[in-house]
C-alpha positions in Angstrom: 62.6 -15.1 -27.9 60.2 -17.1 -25.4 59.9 -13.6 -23.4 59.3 -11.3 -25.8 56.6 -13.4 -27.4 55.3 -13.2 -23.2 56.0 -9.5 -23.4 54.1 -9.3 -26.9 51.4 -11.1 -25.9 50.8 -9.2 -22.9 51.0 -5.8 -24.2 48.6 -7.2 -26.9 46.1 -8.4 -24.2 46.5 -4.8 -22.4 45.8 -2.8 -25.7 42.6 -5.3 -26.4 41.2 -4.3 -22.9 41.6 -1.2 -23.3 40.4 -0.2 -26.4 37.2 -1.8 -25.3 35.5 0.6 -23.6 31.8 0.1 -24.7 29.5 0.8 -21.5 26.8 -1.9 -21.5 23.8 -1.0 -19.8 20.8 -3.3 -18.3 17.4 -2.4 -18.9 14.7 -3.9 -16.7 11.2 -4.5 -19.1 9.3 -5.2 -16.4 9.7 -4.9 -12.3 8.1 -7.7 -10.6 6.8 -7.5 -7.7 5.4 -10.6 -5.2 2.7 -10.7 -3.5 1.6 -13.3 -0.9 -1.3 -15.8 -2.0 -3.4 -18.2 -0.2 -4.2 -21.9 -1.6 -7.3 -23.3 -1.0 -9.1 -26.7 -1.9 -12.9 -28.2 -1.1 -14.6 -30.8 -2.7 -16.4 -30.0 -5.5 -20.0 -30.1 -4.4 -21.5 -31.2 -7.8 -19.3 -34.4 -8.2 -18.9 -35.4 -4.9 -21.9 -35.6 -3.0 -22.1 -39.1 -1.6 -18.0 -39.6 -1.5 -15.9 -39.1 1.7 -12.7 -37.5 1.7 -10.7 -40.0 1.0 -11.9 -41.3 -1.6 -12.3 -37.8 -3.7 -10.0 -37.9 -6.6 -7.4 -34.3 -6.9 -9.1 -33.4 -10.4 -12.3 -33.3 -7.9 -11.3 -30.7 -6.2 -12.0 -27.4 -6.6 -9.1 -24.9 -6.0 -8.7 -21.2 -5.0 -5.4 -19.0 -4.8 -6.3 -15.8 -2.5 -4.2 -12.9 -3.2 -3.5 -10.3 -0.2 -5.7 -7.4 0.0 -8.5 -9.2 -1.5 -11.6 -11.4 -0.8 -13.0 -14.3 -2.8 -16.5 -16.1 -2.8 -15.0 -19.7 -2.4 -17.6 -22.9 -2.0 -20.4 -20.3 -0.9 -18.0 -18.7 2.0 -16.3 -15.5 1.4 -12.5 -15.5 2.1 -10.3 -12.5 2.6 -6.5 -12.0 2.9 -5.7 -9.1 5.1 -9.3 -7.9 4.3 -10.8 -7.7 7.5 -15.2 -8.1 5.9 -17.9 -9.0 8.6 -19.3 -12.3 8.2 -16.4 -13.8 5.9 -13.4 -16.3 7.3 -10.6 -13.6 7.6 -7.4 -14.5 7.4 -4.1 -12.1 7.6 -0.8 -12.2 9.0 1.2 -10.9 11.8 4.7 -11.4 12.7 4.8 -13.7 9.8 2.4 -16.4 11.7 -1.4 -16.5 9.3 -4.4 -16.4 11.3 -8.1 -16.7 11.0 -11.1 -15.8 12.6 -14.9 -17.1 11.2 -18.1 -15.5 12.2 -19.3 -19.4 12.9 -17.7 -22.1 14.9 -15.3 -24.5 13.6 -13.8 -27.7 13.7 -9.8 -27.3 12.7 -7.5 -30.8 12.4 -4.3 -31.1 10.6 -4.1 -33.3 7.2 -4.1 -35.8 7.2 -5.1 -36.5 11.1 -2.2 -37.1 13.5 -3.0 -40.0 15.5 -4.4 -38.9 19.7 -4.8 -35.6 18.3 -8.3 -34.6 18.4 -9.6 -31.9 16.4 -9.7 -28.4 17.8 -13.0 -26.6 18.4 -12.9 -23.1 17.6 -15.6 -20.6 19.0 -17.3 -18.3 16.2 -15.2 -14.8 16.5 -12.1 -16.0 18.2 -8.8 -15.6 16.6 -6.7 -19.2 15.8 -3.2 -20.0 13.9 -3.5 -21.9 10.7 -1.1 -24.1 9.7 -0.6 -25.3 6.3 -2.6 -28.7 5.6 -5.1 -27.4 7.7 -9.0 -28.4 7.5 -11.3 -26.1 8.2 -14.7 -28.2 9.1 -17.4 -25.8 8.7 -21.5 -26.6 9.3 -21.9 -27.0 5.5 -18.8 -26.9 4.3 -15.2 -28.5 4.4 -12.3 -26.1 3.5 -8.5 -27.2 3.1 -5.9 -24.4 4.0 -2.6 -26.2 1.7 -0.4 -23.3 2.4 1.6 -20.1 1.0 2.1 -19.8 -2.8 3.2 -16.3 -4.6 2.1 -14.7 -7.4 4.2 -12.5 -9.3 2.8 -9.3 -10.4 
């Protein structure tokens, strides 16, 4: 009795299966597609004036997310991302490494500073690597590379 209920059972099991031949397809709405992005901060000019770095507050900060292929007016310095413009601080990549090179010289330290590391000086026109937590020191201007983000698009 025990194996023909198994026996039963089994050809029931079979007969379900097989009867259920309904193709379901998946249908893709939307292809996304990501594209690299930049973030930026800088002190925010207008409420910051007389405070040092340390003591800025984050909801001081003014923030920037550079997409690639495009260029962004950022704290009165343009920015591009694989978007080689004259006079602007262009960044792009190679070899998955980001570099930079400024029209101006610059001062470039890591954040926050490592102690007996001194802060690099790079000549105006000379290609550097970039780091995440990187601080641009420009003449008027301070400009924090924090690192990759993505955008979906």
């Amino acid at each position: 009795m025990k194996n023909n209920f198994l026996f039963i059972s089994a050809i029931l099991l079979f007969i379900s299966c097989a009867s259920n031949t309904e193709n379901k397809e998946v249908v893709i709405d939307k292809s996304l597609t990501q594209t690299l992005t930049l973030e930026f901060a800088s002190k925010n000019p207008e409420t910051t004036k007389n405070k040092q770095g340390t003591h800025v507050d984050v909801n001081e900060m003014l923030k920037l997310s550079l997409s690639d292929n495009n260029q962004m007016d950022f704290v009165g310095q343009v920015l591009t991302l694989n978007n080689l413009k004259e006079g602007a601080l262009n960044f792009y990549t190679r070899n998955d490494s980001l570099f930079c090179n400024a029209p101006n010289s610059l001062m470039l330290m890591s954040m926050p500073p490592k102690p007996g590391i001194a802060p690099s000086i790079i000549n105006s026109n000379t290609e550097f690597f970039v780091n995440p937590m990187s601080l641009l020191k420009l003449e008027s201007v301070n400009i924090m590379f924090i690192g990759l983000g993505s955008s979906n698009k």
